[in-house]
DOVOKOL-139782 format. One line per 5 residues: their letters; for each residue x, y, z of C-alpha. Coordinates in steps of 0.02 Angstrom, whole numbers, plus 32768, in hexadecimal, padded with zeros to 4 digits. Each point is the difference from the previous one (the first is absolute). Layout:
N
A = X Y Z ~ ... .
//
This chain:
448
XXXXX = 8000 8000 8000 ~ 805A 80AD 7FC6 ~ 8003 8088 807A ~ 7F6B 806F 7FC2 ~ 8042 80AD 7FC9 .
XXXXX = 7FA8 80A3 805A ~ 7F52 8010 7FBC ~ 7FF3 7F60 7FB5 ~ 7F6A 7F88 8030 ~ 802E 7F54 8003 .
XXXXX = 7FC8 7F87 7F83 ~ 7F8D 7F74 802A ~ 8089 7F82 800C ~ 8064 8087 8076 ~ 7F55 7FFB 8071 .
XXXXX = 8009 7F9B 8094 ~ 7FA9 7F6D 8016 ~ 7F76 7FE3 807D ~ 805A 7F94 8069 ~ 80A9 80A2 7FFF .
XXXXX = 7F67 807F 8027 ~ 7FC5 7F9D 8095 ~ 80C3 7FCB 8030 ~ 8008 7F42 7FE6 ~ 8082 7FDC 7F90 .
XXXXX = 801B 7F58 7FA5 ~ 8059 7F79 8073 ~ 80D9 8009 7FD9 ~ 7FF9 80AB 7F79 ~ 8078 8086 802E .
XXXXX = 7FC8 80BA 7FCA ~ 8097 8051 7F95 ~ 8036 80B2 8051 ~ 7FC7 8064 7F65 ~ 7F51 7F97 8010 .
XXXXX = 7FFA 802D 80CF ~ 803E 80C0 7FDD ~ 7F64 8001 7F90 ~ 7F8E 7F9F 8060 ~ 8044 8088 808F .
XXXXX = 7FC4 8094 7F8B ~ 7F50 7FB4 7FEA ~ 7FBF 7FCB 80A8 ~ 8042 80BF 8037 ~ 7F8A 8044 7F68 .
XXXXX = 7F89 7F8A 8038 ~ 801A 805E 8094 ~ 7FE1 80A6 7FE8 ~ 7F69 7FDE 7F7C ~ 7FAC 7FA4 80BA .
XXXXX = 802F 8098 8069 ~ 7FB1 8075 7F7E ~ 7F6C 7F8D 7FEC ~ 7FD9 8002 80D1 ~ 8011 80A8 8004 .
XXXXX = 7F7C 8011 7F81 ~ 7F9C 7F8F 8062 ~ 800A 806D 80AB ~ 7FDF 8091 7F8D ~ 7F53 7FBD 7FCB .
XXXXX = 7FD9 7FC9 80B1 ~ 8033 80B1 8047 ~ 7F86 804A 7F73 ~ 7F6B 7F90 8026 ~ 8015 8015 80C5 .
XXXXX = 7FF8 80C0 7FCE ~ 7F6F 8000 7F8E ~ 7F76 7FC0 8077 ~ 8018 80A6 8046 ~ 8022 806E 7F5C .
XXXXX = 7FBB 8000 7F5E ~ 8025 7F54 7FBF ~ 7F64 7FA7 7F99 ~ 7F8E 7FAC 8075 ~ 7FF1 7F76 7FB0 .
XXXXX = 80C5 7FBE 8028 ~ 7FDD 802A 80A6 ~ 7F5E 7F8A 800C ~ 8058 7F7A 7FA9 ~ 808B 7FFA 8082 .
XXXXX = 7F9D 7FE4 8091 ~ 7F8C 7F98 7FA3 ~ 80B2 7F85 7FEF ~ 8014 8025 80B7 ~ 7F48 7FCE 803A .
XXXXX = 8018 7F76 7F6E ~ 809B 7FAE 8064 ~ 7FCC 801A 80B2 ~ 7F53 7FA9 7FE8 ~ 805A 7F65 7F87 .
XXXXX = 807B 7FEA 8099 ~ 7F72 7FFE 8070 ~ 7F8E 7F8B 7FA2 ~ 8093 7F90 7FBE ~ 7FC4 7F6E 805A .
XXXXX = 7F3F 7FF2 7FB2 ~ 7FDD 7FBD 7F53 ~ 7FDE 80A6 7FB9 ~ 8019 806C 7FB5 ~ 802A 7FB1 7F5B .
XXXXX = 8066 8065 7F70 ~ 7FAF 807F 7F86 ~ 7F93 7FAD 7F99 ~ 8072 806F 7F5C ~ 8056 7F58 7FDF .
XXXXX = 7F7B 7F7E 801E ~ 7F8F 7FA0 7F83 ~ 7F48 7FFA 802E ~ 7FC2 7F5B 8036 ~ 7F54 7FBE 7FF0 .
XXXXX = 7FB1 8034 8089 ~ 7FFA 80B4 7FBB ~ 7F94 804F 7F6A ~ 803E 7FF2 7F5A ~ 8053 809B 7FCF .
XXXXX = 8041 8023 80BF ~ 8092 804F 8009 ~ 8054 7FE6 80AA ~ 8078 8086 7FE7 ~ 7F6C 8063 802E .
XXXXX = 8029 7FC6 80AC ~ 80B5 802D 807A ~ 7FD2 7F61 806A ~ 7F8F 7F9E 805B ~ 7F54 8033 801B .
XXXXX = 7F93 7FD9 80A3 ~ 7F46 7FD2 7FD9 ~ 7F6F 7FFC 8090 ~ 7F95 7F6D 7F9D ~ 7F7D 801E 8068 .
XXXXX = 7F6F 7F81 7FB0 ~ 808F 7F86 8029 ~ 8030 801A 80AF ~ 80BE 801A 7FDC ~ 8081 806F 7FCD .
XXXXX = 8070 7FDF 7F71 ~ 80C0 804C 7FC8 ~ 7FFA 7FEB 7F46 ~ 80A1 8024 7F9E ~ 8003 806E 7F5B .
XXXXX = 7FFB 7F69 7FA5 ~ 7F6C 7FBB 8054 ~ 8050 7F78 8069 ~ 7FBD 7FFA 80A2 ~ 808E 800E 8086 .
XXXXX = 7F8B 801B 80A8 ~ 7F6C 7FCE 8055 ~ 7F9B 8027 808E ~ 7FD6 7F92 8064 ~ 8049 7F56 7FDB .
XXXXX = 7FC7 7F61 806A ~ 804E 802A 8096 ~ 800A 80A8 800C ~ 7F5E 8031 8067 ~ 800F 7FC8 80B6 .
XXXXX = 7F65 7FA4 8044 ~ 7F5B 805C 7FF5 ~ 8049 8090 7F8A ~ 7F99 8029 7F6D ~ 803F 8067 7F51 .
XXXXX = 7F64 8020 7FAF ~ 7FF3 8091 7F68 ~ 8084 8063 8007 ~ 7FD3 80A8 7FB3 ~ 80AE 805B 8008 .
XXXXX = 80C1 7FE3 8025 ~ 8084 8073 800A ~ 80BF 7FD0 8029 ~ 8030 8056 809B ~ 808A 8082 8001 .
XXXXX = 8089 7F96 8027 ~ 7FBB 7F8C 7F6E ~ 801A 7F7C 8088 ~ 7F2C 7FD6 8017 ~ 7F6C 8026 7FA6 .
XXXXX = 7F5F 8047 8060 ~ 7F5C 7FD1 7FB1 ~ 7F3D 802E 8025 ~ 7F8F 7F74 7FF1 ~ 7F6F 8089 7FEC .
XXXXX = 7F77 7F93 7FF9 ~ 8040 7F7A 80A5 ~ 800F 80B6 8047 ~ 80C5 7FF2 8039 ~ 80A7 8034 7FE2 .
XXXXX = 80A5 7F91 7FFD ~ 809F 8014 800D ~ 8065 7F73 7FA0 ~ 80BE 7FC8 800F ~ 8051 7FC0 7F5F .
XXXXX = 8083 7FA5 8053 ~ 7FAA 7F93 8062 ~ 7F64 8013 7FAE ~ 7F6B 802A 8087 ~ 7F9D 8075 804B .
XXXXX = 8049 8064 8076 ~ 7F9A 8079 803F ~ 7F47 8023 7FE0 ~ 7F79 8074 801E ~ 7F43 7FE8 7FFC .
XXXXX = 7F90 7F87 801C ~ 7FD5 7F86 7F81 ~ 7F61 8003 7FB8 ~ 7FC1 8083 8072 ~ 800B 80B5 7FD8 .
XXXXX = 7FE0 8079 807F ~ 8046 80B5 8034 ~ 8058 7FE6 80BF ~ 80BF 7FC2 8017 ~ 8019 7F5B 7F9E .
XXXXX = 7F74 801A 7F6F ~ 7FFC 8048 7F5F ~ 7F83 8032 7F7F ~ 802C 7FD7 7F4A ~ 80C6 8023 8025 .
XXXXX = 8055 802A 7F5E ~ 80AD 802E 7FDA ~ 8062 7FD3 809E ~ 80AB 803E 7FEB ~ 809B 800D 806F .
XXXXX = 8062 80A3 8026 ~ 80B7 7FF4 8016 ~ 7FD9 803B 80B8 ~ 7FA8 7F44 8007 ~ 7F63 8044 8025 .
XXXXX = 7F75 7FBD 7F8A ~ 7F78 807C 7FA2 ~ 7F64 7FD0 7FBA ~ 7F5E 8031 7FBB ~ 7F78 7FCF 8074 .
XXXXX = 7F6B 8015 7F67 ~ 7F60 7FEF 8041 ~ 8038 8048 80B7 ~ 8019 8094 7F76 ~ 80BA 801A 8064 .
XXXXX = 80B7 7FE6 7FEF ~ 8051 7F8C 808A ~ 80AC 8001 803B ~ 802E 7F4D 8063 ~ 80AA 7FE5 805F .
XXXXX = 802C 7F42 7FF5 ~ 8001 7F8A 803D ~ 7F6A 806D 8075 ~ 7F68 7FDE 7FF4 ~ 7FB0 80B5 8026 .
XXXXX = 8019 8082 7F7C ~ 807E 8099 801A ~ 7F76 805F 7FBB ~ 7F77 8035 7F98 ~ 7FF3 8082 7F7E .
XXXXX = 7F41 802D 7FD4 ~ 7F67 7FDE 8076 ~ 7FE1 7F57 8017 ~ 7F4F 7FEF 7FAA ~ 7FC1 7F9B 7F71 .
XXXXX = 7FB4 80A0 7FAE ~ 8085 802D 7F86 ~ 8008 80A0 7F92 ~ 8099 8061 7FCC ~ 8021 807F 80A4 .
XXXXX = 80B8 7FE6 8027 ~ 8047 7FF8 8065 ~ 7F58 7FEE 8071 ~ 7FD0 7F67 7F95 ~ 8024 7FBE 7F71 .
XXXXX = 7F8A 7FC2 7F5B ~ 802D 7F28 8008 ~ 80B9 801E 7FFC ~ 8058 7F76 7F90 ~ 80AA 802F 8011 .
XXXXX = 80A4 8065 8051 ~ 8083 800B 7F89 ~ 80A2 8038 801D ~ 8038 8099 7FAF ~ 80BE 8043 7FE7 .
XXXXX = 7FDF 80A7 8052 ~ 7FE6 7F98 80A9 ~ 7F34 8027 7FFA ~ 7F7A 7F77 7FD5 ~ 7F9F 7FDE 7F84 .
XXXXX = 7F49 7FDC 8027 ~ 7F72 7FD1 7F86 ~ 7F49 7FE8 802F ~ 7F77 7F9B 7FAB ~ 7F73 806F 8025 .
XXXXX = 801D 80A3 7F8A ~ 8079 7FC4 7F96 ~ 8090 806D 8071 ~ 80B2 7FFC 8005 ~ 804A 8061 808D .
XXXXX = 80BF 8027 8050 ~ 8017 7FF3 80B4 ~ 8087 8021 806D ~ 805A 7F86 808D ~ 7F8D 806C 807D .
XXXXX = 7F57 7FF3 7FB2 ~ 8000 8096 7F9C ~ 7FBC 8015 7F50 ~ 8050 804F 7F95 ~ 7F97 7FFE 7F5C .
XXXXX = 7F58 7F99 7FBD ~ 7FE6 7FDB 7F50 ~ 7F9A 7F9F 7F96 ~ 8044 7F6A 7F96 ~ 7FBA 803B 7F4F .
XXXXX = 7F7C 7F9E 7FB8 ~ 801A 7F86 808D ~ 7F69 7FA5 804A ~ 8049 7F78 8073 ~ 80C6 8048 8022 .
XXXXX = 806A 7F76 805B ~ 80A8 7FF8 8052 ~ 8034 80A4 7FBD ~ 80D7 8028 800C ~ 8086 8051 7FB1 .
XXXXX = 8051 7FE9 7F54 ~ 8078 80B5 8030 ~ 7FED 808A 804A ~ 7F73 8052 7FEE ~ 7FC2 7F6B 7F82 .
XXXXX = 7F7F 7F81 8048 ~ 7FA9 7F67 7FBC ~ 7F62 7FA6 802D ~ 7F85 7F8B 7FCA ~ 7F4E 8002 7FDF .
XXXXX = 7FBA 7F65 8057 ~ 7F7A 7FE9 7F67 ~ 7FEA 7F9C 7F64 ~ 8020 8047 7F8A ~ 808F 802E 807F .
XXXXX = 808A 8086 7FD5 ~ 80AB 803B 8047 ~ 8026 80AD 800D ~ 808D 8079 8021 ~ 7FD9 80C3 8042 .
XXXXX = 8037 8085 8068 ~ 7FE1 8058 80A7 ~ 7F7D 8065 7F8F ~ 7FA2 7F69 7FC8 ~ 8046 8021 7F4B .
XXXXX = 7FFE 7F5C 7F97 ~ 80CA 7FD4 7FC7 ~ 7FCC 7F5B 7FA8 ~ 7F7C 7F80 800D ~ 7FEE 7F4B 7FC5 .
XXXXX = 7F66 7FB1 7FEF ~ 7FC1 7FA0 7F73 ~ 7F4E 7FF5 7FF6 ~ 8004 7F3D 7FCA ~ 8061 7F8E 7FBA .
XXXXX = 80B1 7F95 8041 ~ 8044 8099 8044 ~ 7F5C 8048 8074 ~ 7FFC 7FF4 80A7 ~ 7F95 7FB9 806C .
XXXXX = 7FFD 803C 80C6 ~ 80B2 8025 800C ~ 803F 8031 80B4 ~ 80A8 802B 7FF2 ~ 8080 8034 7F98 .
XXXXX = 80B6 803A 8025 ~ 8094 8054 7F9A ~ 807E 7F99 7FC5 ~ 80A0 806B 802F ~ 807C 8037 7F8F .
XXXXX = 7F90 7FCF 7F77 ~ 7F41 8053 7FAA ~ 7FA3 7F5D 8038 ~ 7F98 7FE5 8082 ~ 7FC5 7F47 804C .
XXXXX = 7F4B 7FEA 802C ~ 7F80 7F81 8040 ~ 7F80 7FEC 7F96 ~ 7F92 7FA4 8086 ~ 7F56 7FD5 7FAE .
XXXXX = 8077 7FC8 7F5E ~ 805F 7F8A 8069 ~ 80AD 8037 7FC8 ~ 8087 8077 8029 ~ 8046 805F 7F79 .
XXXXX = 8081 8085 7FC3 ~ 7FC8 809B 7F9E ~ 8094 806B 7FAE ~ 7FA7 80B0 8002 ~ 805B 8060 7F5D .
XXXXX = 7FAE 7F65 7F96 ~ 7F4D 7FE6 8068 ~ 801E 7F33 7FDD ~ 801C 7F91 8075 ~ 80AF 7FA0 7FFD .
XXXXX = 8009 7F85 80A0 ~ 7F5C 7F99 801F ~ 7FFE 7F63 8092 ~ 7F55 7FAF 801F ~ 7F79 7FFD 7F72 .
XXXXX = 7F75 8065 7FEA ~ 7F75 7FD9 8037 ~ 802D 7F3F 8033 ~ 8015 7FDF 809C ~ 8082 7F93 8046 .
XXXXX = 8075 7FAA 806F ~ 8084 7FB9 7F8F ~ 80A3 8051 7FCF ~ 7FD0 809F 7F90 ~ 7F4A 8017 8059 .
XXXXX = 7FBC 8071 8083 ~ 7F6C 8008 8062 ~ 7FCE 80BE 8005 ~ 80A3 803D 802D ~ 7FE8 8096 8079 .
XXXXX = 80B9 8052 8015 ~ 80B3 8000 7FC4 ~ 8097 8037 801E ~ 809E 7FFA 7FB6 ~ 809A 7F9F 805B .
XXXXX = 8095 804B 806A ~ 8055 806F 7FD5 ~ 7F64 8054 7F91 ~ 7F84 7FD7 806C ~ 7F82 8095 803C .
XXXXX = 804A 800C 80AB ~ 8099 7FE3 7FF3 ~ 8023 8081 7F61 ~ 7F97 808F 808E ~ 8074 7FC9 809E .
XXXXX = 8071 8078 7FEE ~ 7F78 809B 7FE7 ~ 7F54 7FA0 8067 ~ 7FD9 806D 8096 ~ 7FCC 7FAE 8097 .
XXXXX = 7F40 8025 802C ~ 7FF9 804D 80B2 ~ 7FDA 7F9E 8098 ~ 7FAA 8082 805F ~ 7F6C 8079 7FC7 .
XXXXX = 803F 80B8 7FC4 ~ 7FA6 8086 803D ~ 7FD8 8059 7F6A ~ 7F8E 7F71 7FC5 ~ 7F46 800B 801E .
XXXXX = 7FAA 7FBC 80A4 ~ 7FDD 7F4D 7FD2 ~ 806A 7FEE 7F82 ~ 8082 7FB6 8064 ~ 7FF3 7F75 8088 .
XXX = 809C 7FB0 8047 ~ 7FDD 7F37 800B ~ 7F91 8002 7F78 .
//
């Protein structure tokens, strides 16, 4: 190997090999002194181009670190500490079966709709199958990787009948889900699967410590309190587990519901997060949407447009919120504080209507959002810049129990580290646990 003369790049038989880069050299072979003067020249170029190259690197760093206080684009700033939240919750849930990769590399498999695309999806997605008593975690490709329960995983006496709703908790490490109708709220572990903690009594609604009245929503604040909409005691209901009394009560206690808040509420059938730290509240009766604060307070009121039945309303971004209309034909619709109309889908017949859907979420990072279309018996995926629908588990309109069917699914969720409550832990306020003043007599009552 000839010395190589200032400026000159070596040619590709003057390159060292892969075994010289890494320092194993071939058993008994003796470098010449030209060759080692050379091979002296590189690994100090190799050097320098390393040093230059980790400087960069601490530049970039420096910059980002500045720009979540300057003017940098939003938008790098989100995606960073959606890779944080993204490895804190995967370390935390590494031990559970889900969640499984992106479905952007995946085949569909034939327990999804022809023409599903489960790139639609960034993971796993929970399904309450209520008409079935169980929950399912179905993977982008349709696969299903998780059931609840299994033989074995109700102690003696424990029921699971209809659940209505599930939600991952914050930590992604259980799932809380209403069984509206058995008139209870549980709290699941994933890891052994079984109830830990529950609240109601079965079978028996009521309004006084340890009874609900069509409970909807249940959902878990990173303070481990619980919140849920109490419908036909027309309140909202904040429980302390594993108690048995409630922390309090938001709204009178009565079963004459009308849109008053925070004195009472109009059948309240869910408390979303938002990111601002507020919640957000819709109500059957009126077809209302309103914002109210960790206290109690309410901010604003508004009017889903051309919404006759508005379920489990939330938030696609700020100041952008979805909901459903619980109707057939049914219809999913985005607006604003205002009650301004940003999109709507909701084919009047036909495979893509809807019939008595009760929840729909946004898919993050992405223009879908994932539904239940209950009354259809299938959960599906509808990419909002085309109005189709691209993901589709369960068949509509048939009812069933085998892989690919549903029985009136009632709720869904999306799998750590996308899932509802997990993507609002870092921005969820925690609901008070004592009555603020400024609220209207009666509108408050600590112990529920």
């Amino acid at each position: 190997m000839a010395p190589e003369r200032p400026g000159q790049r070596p040619t590709r038989a003057d390159r060292p090999t892969r075994k010289e880069r890494s320092g194993a050299a071939t058993p008994g072979a003796r470098a010449r002194p030209g060759a080692r003067a050379a091979q002296r020249r590189r690994a100090r170029r190799r050097g320098r181009i390393r040093l230059v190259m980790l400087l960069a690197v601490i530049g970039i760093v420096i910059g980002l670190s500045v720009s979540r206080g300057s003017s940098a684009p939003p938008r790098a700033a989100a995606v960073a500490h959606h890779h944080r939240r993204v490895a804190h919750v995967t370390a935390a849930t590494a031990s559970l079966p889900f969640p499984s990769p992106s479905g952007a590399h995946l085949k569909a498999g034939p327990n999804l709709a022809p023409g599903s695309n489960p790139a639609a999806l960034p993971g796993d997605v929970l399904i309450a199958d209520e008409g079935n008593d169980r929950l399912l975690v179905v993977n982008p490709a349709g696969d299903i990787v998780w059931q609840f329960p299994r033989p074995g995983n109700l102690a003696p006496g424990q029921s699971f009948l209809e659940p209505d709703d599930a939600f991952f908790t914050p930590n992604g490490r259980k799932i809380i889900a209403t069984e509206e109708n058995d008139q209870v709220v549980s709290l699941i572990g994933l890891k052994p699967a079984k109830i830990l903690w529950r609240y109601g009594t079965p079978g028996q609604p009521g309004a006084t410590a340890n009874h609900l009245d069509n409970p909807d929503d249940a959902m878990v604040l990173p303070d481990g309190n619980v919140v849920v909409a109490d419908i036909k005691n027309c309140s909202i209901l904040l429980l302390h587990p594993p108690s048995h009394t409630p922390v309090l009560r938001i709204g009178e206690n009565t079963t004459a519901c009308y849109h008053q808040p925070p004195l009472r509420f109009g059948s309240p059938n869910g408390v979303f997060p938002l990111t601002d730290g507020n919640f957000l509240v819709s109500e059957i009766n009126g077809d209302w949407a309103s914002e109210m604060t960790p206290t109690g307070r309410i901010l604003w009121s508004t009017h889903p447009p051309g919404v006759a039945y508005p379920s489990d309303t939330n938030e696609v971004s700020p100041g952008v919120f979805l909901t459903v209309d619980y109707s057939t034909p049914g219809q999913i619709v985005e607006f604003n504080s205002a009650g301004k109309l940003l999109w709507r889908y909701g084919p009047p017949s036909g495979p893509g209507s809807l019939s008595h859907p009760s929840l729909c979420e946004p898919v993050p990072h992405r223009h879908e959002v994932i539904c239940n279309d209950d009354a259809d018996d299938r959960v599906i995926v509808v990419d909002t810049s085309t109005n189709k629908i691209v993901w589709q588990y369960g068949h509509k309109g048939v009812a069933g129990r085998a892989p690919g069917y549903l029985s009136g699914p009632d709720g869904v969720d999306l799998a750590p580290p996308e899932s509802l409550l997990v993507r609002h832990a870092k921005t969820m306020g925690a609901l008070a646990t004592t009555c603020a003043p400024s609220l209207p007599a009666g509108a408050c009552t600590i112990g529920g």
